[in-house]
N, C-alpha and C positions, 0 to 999 in steps of 0.2 A: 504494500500500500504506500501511494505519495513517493515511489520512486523516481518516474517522469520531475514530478514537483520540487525535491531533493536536490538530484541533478542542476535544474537551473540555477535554484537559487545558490548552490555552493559555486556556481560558477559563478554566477553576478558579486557575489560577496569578494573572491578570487579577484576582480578585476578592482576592486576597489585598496587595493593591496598599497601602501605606500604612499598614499595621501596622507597628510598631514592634519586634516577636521573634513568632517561633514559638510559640503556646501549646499546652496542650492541647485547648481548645474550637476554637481555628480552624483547628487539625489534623485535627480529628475531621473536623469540615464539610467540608475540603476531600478527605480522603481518602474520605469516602463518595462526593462527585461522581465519585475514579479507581477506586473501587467499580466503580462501574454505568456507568464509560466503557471497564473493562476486561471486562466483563460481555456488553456489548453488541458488544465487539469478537470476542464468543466466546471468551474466552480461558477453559483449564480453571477452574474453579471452584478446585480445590489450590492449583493457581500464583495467584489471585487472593489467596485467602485467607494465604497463604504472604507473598507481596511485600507486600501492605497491612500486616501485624503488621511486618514487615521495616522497613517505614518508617515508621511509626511508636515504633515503638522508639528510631532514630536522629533523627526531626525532630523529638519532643517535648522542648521546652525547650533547645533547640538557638539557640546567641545566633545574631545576625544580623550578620554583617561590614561594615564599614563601606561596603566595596564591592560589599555584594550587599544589593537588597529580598527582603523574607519570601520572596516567589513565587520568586525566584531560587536562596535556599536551599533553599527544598522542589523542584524544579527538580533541582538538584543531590543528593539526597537519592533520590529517584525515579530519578533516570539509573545511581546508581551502581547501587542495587536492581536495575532493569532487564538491564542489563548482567549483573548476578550471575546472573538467572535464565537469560538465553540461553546463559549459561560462559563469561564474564570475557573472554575473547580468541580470534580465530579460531583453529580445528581443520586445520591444514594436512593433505593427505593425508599417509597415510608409505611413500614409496614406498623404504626401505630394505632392497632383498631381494638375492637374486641376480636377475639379469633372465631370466628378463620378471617384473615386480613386477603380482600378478597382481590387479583390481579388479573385485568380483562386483557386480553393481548388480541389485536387488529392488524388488519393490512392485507395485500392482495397476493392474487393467488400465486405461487411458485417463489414468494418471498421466503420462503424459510420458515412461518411461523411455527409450524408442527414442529419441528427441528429444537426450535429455537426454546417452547415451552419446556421440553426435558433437559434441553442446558440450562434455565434460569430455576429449572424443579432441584439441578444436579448443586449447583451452584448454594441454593438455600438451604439445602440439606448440611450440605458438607462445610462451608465456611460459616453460614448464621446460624447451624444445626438447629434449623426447624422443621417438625414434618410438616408435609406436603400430601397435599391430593391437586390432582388432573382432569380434565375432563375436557374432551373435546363436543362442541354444542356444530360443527360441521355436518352435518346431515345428507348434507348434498355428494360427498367421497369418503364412505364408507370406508374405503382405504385407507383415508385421514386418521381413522377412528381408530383401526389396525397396527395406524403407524403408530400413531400415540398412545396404545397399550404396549408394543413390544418394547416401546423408549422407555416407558413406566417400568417395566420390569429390569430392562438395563439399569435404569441410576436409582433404581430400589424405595421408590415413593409410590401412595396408593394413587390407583386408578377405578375413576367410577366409569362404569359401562355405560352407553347410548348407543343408540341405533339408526337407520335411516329411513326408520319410518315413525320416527318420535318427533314432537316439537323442540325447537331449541331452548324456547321460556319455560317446558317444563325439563328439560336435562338439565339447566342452569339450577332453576329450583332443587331437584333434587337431589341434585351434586352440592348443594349448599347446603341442605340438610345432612346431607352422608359426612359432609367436611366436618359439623358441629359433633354428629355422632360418634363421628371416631376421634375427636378432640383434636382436627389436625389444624395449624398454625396459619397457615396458609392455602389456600385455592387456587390455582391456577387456569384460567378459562381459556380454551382455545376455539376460535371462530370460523366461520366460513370467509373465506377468501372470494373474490373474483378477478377476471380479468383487467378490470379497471371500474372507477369510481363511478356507481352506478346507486339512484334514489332508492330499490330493492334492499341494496346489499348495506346504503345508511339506517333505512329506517328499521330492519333486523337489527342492527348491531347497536342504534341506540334504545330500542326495547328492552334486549340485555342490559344493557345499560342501566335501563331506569329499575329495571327488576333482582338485578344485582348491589346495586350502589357500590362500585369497586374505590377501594382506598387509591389501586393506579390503575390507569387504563393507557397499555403501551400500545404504539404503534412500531409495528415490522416492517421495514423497507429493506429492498437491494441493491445497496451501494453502490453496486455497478450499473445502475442505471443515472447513475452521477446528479445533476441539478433535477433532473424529472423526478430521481427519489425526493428531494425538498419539495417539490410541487405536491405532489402526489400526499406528502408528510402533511402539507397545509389543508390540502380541500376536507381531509380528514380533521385536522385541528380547530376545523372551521365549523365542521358539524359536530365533534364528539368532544369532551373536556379531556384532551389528553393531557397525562402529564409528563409525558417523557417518551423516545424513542429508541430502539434498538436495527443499528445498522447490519445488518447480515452480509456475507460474503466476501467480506473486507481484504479475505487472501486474494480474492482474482481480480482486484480494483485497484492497477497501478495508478490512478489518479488522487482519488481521493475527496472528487469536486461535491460528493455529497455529506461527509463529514463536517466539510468546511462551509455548508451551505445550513444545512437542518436546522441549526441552531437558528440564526438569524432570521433564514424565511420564516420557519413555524413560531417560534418564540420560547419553545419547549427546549429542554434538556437532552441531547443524546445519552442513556443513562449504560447500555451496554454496547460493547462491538462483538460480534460473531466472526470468527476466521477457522474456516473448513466444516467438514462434517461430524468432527466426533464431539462427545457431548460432553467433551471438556474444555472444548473450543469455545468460549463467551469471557469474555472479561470487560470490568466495569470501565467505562471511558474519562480520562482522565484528560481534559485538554489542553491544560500544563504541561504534559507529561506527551503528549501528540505532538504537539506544537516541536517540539524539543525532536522529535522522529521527523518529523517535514524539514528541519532544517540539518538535518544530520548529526545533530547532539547527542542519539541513541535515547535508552528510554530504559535506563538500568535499573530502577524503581521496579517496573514491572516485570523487567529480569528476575530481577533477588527475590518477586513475591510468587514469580510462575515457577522457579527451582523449587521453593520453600512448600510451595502446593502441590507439585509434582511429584518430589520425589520419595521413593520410597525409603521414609527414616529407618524403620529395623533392620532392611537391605545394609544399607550403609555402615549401620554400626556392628552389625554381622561382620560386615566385608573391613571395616578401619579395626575389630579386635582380633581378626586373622592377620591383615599383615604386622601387627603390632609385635605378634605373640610368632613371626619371623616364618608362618607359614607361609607357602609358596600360591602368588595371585594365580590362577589358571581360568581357562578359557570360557568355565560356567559363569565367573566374576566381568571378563569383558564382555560376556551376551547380556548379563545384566544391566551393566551400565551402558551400552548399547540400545536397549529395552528399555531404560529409562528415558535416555534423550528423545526416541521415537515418541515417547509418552507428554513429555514437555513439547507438543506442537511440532517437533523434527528442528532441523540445523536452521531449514528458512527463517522461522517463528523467533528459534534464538539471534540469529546474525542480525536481522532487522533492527533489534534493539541494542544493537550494537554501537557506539560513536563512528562515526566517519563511514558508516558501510556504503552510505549514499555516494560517497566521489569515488568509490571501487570501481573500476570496470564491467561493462556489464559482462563479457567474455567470463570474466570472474565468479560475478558475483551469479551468473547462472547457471556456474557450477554445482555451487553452496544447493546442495536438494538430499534428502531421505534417500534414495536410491541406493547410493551407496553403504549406506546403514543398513539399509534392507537386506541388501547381498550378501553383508559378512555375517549378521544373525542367519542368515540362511545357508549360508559355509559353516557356522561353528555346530546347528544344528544339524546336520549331516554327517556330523561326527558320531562316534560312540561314546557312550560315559562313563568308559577309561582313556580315551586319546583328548578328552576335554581336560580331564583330570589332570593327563601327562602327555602334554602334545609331541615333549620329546619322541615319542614314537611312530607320528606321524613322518613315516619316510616315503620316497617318492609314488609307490605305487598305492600308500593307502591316502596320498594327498590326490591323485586319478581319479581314485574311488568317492573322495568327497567334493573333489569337481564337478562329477557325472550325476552326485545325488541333487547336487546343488544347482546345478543346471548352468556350472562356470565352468571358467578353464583354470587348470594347474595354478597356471600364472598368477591369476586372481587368490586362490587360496594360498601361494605362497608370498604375497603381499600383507596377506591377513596376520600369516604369521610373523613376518619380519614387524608390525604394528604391534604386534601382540607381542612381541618380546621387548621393543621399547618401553611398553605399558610394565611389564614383567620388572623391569629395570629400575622404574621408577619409586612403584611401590615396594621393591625391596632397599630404595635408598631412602626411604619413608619408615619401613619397620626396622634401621638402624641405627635413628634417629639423624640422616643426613639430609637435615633440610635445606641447606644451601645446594647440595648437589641434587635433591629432586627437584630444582627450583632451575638448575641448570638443564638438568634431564628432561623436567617438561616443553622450555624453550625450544631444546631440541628436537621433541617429537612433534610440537605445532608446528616445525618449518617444514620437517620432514612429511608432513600431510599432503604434501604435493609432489613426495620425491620419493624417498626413502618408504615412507609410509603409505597406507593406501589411499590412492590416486582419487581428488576430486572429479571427475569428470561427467557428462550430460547424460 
């Protein structure tokens, strides 16, 4: 997401390299380039026009600190802007009601809603550990109703049953009584969708409405339908009292023009972003914390919070009192850890929040993908669990043999191991208490990811 966007502006920023203050003419110039980089990212036109005059205002004739270059300052200047248009600080849900605190969730059809209801069911379980019930009031795709029982049983919160030959005023109703019955915390409402914003599919969805009285009533959009998601977010805000929006699909939206848009058109909060299919994929939107990604600053915050969510702690301290205690790391230890990064959204999800990943190459940076992760869990799986235990034994014809299981060549699996003995290295200069030299031995395996170690490639 906001790669295109990134790009420009660290280039415009680049060019501003070696001035001595902020003027008016080299303001002009530079902010025409976040013009037509904000332009091209699809971003409303209002909101373009709006933030340019915004910073302008503030960078013209703005001295330069001793400790910041021009581009730094404008930099700064642009981020706070940014931030102001998205709404200064994330939109927590409010879930302050008598229980069941009830959550309508809207929008059209093939936005991700069904999706989206078992990431925010997943999400409220596990960090606000409340139960949850579901209930899909979609009548019209039976399938809907299917999907959103199988997602209920995935992320382990109840699901009330409907049908498509029921009303949706009375599944609502009695999915609100089943929620008090079973004393659960929260409600979660999922709705019918349609193709576009149609008087049928408002005057449904505000009967639910009036017959639910929901503490939030979200709207689902698809990002990548760039400023028409803003549009689309208003005709809705216009009819129904939203109070907040949830962007979906945000991994395959190099631009980013509807992030930067939602706020401002509708007036509402973007309260979640969705990135991919799995139902761990929803995190709360933070536009401090965005702003800071658009311009290449990374977004390490939400790094340190997606590891801390992600990973599996007993794993880890399983695995930190074996190498302590000087036994030997072996290969069920690198599928694990292997297994966990796939779990944390994959390499893309990390590097994104990366500092500076934006002025990387794209040749580079399209390397950076899950694929290769995938391949070596599926080499070390091929294995038996005695060659995992002591790969030592892995010699040329039983490395053939887990090529062929694997569906690789030799080559490949003897890359896996040449990695896997780096890692080996490491953690044996970790359970000897050499921490300057696993400091030196890590450097050396991250360079070696392109050479030595196994090969980023598409």
């Amino acid at each position: 997401m906001f790669e295109s966007l990134s790009q420009r502006l660290s280039a415009t920023v680049q060019r501003l390299r070696g001035k001595g203050r902020l003027t008016e003419a080299n303001i002009r110039e530079a902010l025409r380039e976040v013009r037509i980089a904000l332009l091209e990212a699809d971003v409303a036109l209002p909101v373009v026009q709006a933030l340019i005059q915004r910073v302008q205002v503030r960078a013209v004739g703005q001295e330069v600190l001793k400790s910041l270059t021009p581009g730094q300052a404008l930099v700064k200047v642009v981020r706070d802007e940014l931030t102001a248009v998205m709404g200064a600080a994330n939109s927590d849900l409010n879930l302050a009601a008598a229980p069941p605190a009830v959550v309508l969730m809207a929008g059209l059809q093939g936005a991700g809603k069904t999706t989206t209801v078992a990431k925010l069911a997943r999400l409220l379980k596990e960090r606000k550990k409340k139960k949850v019930m579901v209930v899909s009031c979609d009548v019209y795709r039976p399938a809907a109703i299917e999907q959103l029982r199988t997602l209920a049983g995935q992320v382990g919160v109840l699901f009330h049953p409907s049908g498509a030959d029921q009303d949706p005023l009375a599944i609502a109703q009695a999915a609100l009584d089943a929620a008090k019955r079973n004393f659960a915390d929260v409600l979660l409402v999922d709705t019918a969708g349609r193709l576009h914003v149609d008087q049928e599919m408002m005057a449904e969805i505000k009967a639910l409405h009036a017959a639910l009285n929901p503490i939030e009533t979200l709207f689902v959009v698809d990002s990548m339908t760039g400023q028409d998601a803003a549009n689309t977010a208003k005709a809705f805000a216009d009819a129904l009292p939203l109070t907040g929006v949830v962007l979906t699909k945000t991994d395959g939206d190099a631009r980013g023009g509807a992030a930067l848009s939602v706020r401002y058109v509708t007036g509402r909060p973007i309260k979640f972003i969705g990135a991919g299919e799995k139902v761990d994929a929803l995190e709360p939107f933070h536009p401090d914390r965005i702003a800071q990604r658009i311009l290449g600053m990374g977004d390490v915050l939400s790094l340190v919070e997606q590891v801390e969510q992600s990973v599996d702690q007993e794993k880890q301290r399983k695995l930190a009192e074996k190498v302590i205690k000087g036994k030997r790391f072996d290969l069920n230890d690198m599928r694990d850890q292997l297994e966990q990064m796939v779990n944390m959204g994959g390499m893309a999800s990390l590097i994104e929040k990366l500092p500076g990943v934006s002025s990387l190459p794209e040749q580079v940076r399209s390397k950076v993908n899950d694929r290769e992760m995938q391949r070596m869990i599926a080499i070390i799986r091929s294995m038996t669990k005695k060659e995992r235990r002591h790969p030592d034994l892995l010699n040329g014809s039983r490395r053939a043999r887990v090529a062929r299981g694997s569906g690789t060549q030799p080559a490949d699996v003897n890359r896996l191991l040449k990695q896997y003995q780096q890692m080996e290295k490491m953690m044996s200069k970790l359970g000897s208490g050499g921490v300057k030299g696993l400091m030196r031995q890590m450097s050396g395996a991250m360079r070696g990811m392109g050479g030595a170690g196994f090969p980023l490639r598409g």
